[in-house]
C-alpha positions, 0 to 999 in steps of 0.5 A: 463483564458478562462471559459466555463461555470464558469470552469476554462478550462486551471486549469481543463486541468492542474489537469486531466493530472497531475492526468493522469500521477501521475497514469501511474507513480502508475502503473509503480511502481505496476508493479516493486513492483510485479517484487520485489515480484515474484524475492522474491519468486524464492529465495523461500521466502514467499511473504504471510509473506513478506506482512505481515512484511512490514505492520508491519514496517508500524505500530508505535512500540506501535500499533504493540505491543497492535496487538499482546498482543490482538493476543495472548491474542485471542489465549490464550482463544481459547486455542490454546498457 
């Protein structure tokens, strides 16, 4: 494997372009998310709302339950339930 100055020239290529088509790929993928995104709300749903309900599905059920047992437990105290 050829060096230049105890890099490995060929296995630094190999990560920079590998890393160079992973965030053309990233980039793809945004794009469409963000299509998905505007489609959603020219059928008049909330894309605010649509963010909010993916992270939620993101989150393990006993996270999402302590979240919002501390959310209305904010709430209560502020007086606002």
């Amino acid at each position: 494997m050829p060096q230049d100055g105890g890099i490995a020239v060929d296995r630094l290529r190999s990560f920079i372009e590998r890393i160079e088509r992973l965030e053309e790929d990233k980039a793809a993928i945004t794009a469409d998310i963000r299509d998905v995104f505007a489609e959603a709300k020219g059928e008049g749903f909330d894309v605010k709302i649509l963010r909010q309900v993916l992270k939620l599905r993101r989150m393990e059920a006993n996270d999402r339950r302590e979240q919002q047992e501390l959310v209305d437990l904010y709430m209560s105290a502020l007086g606002t339930v």
